[in-house]
C-alpha positions as CSV (number, residue, x, y, z in Angstrom):
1,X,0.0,0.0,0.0
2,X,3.1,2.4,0.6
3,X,4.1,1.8,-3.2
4,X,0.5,2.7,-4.3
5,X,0.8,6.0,-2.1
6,X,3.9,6.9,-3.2
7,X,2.8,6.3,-7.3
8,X,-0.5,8.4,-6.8
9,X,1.8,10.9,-4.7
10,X,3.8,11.1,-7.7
11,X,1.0,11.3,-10.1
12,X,0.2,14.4,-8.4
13,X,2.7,16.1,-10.0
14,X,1.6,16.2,-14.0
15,X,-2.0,16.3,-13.1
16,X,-1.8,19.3,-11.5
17,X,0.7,21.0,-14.4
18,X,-2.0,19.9,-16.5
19,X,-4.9,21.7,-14.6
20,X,-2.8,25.0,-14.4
21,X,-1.6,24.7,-17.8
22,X,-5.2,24.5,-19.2
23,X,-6.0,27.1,-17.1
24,X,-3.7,29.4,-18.2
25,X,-4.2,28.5,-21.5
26,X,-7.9,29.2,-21.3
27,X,-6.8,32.5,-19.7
28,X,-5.0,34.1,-22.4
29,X,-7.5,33.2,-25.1
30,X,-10.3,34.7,-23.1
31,X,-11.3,38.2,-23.4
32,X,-10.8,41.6,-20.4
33,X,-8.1,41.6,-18.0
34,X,-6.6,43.6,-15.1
35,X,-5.2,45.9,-17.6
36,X,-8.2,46.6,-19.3
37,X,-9.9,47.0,-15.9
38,X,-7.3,49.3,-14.9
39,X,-8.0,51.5,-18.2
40,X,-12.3,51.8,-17.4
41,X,-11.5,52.4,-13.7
42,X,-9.5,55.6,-15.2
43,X,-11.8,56.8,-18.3
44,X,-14.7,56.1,-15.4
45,X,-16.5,53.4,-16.7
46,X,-17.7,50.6,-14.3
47,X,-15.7,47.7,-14.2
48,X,-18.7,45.1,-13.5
49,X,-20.0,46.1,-16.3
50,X,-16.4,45.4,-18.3
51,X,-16.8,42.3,-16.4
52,X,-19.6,41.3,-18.4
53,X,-19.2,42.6,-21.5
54,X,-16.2,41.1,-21.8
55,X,-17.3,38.0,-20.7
56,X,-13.8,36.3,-19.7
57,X,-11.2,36.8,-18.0
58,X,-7.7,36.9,-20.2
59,X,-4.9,39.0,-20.0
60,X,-4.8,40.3,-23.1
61,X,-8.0,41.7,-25.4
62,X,-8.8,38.8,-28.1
63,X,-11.0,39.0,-30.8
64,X,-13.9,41.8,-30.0
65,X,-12.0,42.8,-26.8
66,X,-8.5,44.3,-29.4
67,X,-9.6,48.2,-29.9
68,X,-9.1,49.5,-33.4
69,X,-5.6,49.6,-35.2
70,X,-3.7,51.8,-37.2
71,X,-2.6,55.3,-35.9
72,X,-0.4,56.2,-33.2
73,X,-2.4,55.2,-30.3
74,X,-3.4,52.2,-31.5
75,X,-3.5,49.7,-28.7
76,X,-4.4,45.9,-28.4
77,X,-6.2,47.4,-25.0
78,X,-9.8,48.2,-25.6
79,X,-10.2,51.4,-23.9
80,X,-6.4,53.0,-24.2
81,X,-6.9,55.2,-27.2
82,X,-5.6,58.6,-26.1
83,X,-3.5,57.6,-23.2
84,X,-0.2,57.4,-23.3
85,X,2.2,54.0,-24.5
86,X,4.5,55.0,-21.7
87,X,1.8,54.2,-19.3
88,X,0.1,51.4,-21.1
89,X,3.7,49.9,-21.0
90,X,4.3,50.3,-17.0
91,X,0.9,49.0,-16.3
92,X,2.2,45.9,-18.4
93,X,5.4,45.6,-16.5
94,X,3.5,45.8,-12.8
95,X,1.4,42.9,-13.8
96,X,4.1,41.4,-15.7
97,X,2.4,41.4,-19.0
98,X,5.9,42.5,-20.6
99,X,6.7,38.9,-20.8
100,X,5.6,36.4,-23.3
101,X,2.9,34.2,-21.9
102,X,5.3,30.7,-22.1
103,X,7.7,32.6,-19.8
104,X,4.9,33.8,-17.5
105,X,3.6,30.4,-17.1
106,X,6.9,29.0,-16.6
107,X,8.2,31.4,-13.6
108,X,4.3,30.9,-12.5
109,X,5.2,27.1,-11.9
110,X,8.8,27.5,-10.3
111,X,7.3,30.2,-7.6
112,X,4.6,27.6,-6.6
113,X,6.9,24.9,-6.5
114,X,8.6,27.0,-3.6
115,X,4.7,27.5,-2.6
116,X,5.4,31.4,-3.6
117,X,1.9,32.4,-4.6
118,X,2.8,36.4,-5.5
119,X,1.2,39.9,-4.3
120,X,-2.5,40.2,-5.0
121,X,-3.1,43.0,-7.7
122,X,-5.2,44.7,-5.8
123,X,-5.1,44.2,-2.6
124,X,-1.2,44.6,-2.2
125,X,-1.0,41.7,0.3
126,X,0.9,38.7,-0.1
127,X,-1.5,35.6,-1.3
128,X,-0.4,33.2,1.1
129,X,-1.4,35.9,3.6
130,X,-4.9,36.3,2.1
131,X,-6.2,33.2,1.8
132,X,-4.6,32.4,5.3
133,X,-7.2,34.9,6.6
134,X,-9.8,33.4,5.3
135,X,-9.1,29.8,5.5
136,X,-10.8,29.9,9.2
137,X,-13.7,30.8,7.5
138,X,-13.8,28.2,4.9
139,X,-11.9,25.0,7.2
140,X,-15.7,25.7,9.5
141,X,-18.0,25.5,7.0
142,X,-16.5,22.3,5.2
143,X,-15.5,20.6,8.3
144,X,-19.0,21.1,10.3
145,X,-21.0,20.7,6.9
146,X,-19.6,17.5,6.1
147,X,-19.3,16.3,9.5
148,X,-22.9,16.8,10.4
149,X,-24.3,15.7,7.5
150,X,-22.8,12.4,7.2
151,X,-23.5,12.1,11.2
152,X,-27.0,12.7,10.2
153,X,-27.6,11.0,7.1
154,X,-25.7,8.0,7.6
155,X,-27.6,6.7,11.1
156,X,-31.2,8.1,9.4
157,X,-30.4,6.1,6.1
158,X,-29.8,3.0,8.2
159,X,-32.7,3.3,10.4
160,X,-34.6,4.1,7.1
161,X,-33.2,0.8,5.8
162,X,-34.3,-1.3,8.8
163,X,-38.0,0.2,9.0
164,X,-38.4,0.3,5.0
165,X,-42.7,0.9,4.6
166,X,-43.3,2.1,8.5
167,X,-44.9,5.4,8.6
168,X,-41.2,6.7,10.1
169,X,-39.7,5.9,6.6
170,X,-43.0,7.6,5.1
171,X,-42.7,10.8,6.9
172,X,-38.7,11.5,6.9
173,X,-38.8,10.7,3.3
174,X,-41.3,13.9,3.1
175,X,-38.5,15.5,5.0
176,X,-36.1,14.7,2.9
177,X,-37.7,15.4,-0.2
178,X,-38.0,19.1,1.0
179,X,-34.4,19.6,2.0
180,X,-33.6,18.1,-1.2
181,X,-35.8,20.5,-3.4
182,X,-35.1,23.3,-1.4
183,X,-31.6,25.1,-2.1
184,X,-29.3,26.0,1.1
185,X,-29.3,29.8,0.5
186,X,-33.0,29.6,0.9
187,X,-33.0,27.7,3.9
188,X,-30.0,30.3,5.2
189,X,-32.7,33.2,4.3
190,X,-35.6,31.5,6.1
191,X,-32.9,31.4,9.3
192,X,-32.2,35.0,9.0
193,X,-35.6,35.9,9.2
194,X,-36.7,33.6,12.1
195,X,-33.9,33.7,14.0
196,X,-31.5,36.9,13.2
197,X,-33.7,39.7,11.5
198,X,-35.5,40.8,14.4
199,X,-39.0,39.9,12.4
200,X,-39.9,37.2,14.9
201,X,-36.3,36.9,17.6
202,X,-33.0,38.0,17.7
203,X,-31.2,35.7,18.4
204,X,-27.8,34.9,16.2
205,X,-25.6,36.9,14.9
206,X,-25.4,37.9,11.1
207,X,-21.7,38.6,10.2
208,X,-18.1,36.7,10.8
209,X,-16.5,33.8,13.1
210,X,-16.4,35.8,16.5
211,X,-17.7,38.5,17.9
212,X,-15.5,41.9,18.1
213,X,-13.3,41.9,20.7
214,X,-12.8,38.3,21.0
215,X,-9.4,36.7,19.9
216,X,-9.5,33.6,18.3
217,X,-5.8,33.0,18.3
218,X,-6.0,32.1,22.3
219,X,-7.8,28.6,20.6
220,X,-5.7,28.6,17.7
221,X,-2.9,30.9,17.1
222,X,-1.7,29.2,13.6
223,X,-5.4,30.1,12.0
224,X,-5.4,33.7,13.7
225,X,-1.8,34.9,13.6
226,X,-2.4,38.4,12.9
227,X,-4.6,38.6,16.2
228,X,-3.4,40.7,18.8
229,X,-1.7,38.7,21.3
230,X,-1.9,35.3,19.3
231,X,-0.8,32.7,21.9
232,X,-2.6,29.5,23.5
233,X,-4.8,30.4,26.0
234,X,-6.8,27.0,27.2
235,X,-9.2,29.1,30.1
236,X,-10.5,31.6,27.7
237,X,-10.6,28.9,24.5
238,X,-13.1,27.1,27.0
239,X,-15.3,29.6,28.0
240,X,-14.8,32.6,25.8
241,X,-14.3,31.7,22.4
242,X,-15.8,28.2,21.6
243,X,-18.9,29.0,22.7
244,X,-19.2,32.5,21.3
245,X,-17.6,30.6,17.6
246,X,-20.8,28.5,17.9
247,X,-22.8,30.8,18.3
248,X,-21.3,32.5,15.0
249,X,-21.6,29.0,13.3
250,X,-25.0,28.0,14.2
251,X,-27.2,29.4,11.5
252,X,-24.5,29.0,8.3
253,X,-23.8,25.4,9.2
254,X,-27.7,24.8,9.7
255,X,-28.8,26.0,6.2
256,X,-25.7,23.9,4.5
257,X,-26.7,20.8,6.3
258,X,-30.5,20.9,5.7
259,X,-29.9,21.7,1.9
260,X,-27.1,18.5,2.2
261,X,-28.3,15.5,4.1
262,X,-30.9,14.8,1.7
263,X,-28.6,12.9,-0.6
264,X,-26.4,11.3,1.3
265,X,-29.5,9.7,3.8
266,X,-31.0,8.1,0.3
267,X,-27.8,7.0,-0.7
268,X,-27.2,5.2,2.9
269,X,-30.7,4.0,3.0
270,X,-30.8,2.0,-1.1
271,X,-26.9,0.9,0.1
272,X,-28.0,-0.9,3.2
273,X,-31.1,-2.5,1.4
274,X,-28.9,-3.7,-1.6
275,X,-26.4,-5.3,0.9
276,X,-29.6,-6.8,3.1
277,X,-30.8,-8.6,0.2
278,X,-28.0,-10.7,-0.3
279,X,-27.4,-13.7,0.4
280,X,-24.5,-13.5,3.5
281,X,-27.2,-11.6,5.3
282,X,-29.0,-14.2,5.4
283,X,-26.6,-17.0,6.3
284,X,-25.3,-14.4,8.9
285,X,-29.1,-14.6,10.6
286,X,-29.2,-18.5,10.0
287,X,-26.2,-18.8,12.1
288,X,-27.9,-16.8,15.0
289,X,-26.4,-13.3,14.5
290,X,-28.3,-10.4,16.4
291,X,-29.9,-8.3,14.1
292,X,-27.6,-5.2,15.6
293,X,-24.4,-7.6,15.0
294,X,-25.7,-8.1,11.2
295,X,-26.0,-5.1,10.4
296,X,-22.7,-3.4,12.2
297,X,-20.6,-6.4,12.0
298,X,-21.4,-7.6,7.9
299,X,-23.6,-5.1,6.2
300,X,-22.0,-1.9,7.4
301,X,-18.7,-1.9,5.7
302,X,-20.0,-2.8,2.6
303,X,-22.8,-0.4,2.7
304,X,-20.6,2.6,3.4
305,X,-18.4,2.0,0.1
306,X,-20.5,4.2,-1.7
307,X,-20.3,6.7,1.0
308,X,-16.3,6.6,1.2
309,X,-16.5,7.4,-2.2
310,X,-18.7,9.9,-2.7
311,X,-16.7,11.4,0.2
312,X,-14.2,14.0,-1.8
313,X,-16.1,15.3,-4.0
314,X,-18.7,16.3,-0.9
315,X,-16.2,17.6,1.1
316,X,-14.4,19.5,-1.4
317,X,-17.7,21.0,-2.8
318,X,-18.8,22.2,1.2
319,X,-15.2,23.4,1.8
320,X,-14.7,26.0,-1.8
321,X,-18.0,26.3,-4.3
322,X,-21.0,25.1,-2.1
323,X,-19.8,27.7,0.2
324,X,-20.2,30.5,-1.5
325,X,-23.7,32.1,-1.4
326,X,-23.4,31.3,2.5
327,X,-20.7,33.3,3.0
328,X,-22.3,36.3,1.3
329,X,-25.9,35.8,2.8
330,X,-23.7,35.5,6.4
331,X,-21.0,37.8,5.8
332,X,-18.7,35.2,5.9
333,X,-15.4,36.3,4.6
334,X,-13.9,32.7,3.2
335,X,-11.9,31.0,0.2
336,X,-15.1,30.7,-2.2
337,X,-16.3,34.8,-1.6
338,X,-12.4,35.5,-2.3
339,X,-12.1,33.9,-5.8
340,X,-15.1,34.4,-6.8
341,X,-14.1,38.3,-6.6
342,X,-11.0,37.6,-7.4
343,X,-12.5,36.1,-10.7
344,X,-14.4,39.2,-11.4
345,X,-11.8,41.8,-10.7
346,X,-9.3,39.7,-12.8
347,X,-6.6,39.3,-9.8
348,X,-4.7,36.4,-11.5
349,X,-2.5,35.3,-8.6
350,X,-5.0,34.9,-6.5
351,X,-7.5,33.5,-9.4
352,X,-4.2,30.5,-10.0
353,X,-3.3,30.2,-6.3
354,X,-6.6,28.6,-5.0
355,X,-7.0,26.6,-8.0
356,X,-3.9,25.4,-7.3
357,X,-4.4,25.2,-3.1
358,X,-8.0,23.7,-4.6
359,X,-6.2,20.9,-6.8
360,X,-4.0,19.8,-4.2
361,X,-6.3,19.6,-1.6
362,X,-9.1,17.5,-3.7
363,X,-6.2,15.2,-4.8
364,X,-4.8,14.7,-1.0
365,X,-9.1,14.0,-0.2
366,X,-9.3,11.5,-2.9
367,X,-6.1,9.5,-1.9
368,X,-6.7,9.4,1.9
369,X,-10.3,8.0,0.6
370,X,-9.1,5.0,-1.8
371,X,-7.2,4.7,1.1
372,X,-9.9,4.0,3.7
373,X,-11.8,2.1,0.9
374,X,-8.9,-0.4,1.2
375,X,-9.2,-0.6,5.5
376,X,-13.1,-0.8,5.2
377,X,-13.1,-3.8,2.7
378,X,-9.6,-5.8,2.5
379,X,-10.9,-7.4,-0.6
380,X,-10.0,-3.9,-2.7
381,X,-6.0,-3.7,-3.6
382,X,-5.1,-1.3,-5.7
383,X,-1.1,-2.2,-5.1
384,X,-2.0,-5.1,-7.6
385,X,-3.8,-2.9,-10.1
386,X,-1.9,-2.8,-13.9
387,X,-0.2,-0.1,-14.3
């Protein structure tokens, strides 16, 4: 199993060149740019509405984005006509647009290599520093989402399974089939006005982690390190900040897990009644087996299979994109708020820094869950797999 680790480790490598080489590619073909946005920000015009017009996000203008040429301020920058080359030129050289794309790409892949993700372009911060400050943001909504929803679904979807055609399967099915229907950013709106918008009670808050005031860094210094006075504090973790944190957490985490559990309860529940049917289940109860020892001792491993794998892609979606309208509805300043902007206002390092943090990440989820698949049933060995 080392060998297998160490192959897939290794495969990392060219399958993430090839997701930022796409991307880059895809880049420089697309229309609009931080140069372009820098031009309507000056002649006044709004860049949102650059944003859609031009409909991409490239470095360069391509196709109906290159402004007309011939004359002396001709320009392959759609707004630059009367301004001066000189200018157009340093704007180039502080985004590093002086450079032919190959070489950008190339001195792209040996910074992150070092794990050197740049200077935003507009917010003149380090990268690694931004998405450090909002990686507390984004670690609680993935972990909690995807922790309480498979706590949820996973028992309900068994018990489901075991009372198949009582009136309990009839009426959390009806349950179910709301939470399914029903997006999360609805569900997070309902909360709001229930339980935050002082229409009925006022009783959560509506914006960040913590309140003001309190430091977060006393729990965990590495996730606040700007905080003032950032060290380990185990008293006031205890009864300062953990509960104030769930109190933050309470309605975000709510609306994602009400809009989530739907699938992953019918998944455990048609999983457990495949695996009932067969025929070791039944030899298991010939031979005197508890019903409890069936089910936890024979059926549950091979049940949970399709939960393992299904695991990745759930966690990965709660911890970047399903996060997204939350964090606005919440004020929630996280990863998925932070590219999407960054998408929108064209800032490239940090656009090619989370998809690369994103990449990584998803790969690392879906090794660690091949390699629980292979602890849950022995019978899987993917060390023996051709090549």
């Amino acid at each position: 199993m080392a060998a297998y680790a160490l192959r897939r480790l290794l495969l990392m490598i060219p399958t993430i060149l090839g997701i930022m080489l796409v991307s880059f590619v895809i880049v420089q073909f697309a229309p609009g740019g931080p140069v372009e946005r820098i031009l309507a920000q000056l002649q006044g015009q709004d860049p949102g509405a650059l944003a859609r017009s031009a409909g991409g996000g490239g470095d360069l203008g391509a196709g109906p984005a290159r402004a007309p040429t011939g004359g002396e301020g001709s320009s392959i920058y759609r707004g630059a006509q009367g301004l001066d080359p000189a200018f157009i030129k340093k704007l180039e050289q502080q985004f590093g647009f002086d450079k032919p794309a190959w070489q950008r790409f190339l001195i792209m892949l040996g910074n992150y290599a070092t794990f050197d993700f740049g200077t935003s372009f507009y917010r003149d911060v380090s990268v690694i520093s931004l998405i450090g400050e909002k990686l507390p943001v984004s670690m609680t909504i993935g972990l909690w989402m995807t922790l309480l929803s498979y706590g949820i679904s996973i028992p309900l979807g068994i018990r489901k399974a075991t009372r198949e055609g009582t009136a309990f399967d009839t009426w959390t099915s009806a349950v179910i089939i709301v939470g399914y229907a029903i997006p999360s950013f609805l569900f997070a709106i309902l909360l709001i006005v229930l339980f935050a918008g002082g229409s009925f009670w006022q009783i959560f808050p509506l914006k960040g982690l913590l309140s003001e005031g309190v430091r977060g860094a006393a729990c965990a210094p590495f996730l606040w390190p700007a905080n003032a006075n950032p060290h380990f504090d185990l008293g006031y973790c205890v009864t300062t900040v953990v509960p104030d944190y769930l109190w933050h957490i309470t309605l975000p985490i709510t609306a994602m897990v009400l809009g989530a559990f739907a699938t992953s309860t019918l998944l455990t529940k048609n999983s457990f009644l495949d695996e009932i049917r067969k025929q070791y289940v039944l030899t298991a109860r010939m031979k005197g087996l508890s019903e409890r020892r069936v089910l936890y001792g024979h059926v549950f491993r091979n049940a949970m299979l399709i939960m393992v794998a299904g695991f990745p892609a759930a966690f990965i979606g709660a911890f970047f994109a399903g996060s997204l309208l939350i964090e606005q509805i919440f004020n929630l300043d996280g990863l998925g708020l932070l590219t999407f902007e960054s998408v929108v206002k064209r800032d490239y390092p940090v656009v090619f820094a989370s998809l690369f943090i994103f990449s990584l990440l998803g790969l690392m989820v879906n090794l660690l869950s091949d390699l629980i698949y292979t602890r849950i049933d022995p019978r899987i060995d993917f060390e023996t797999r051709e090549a």
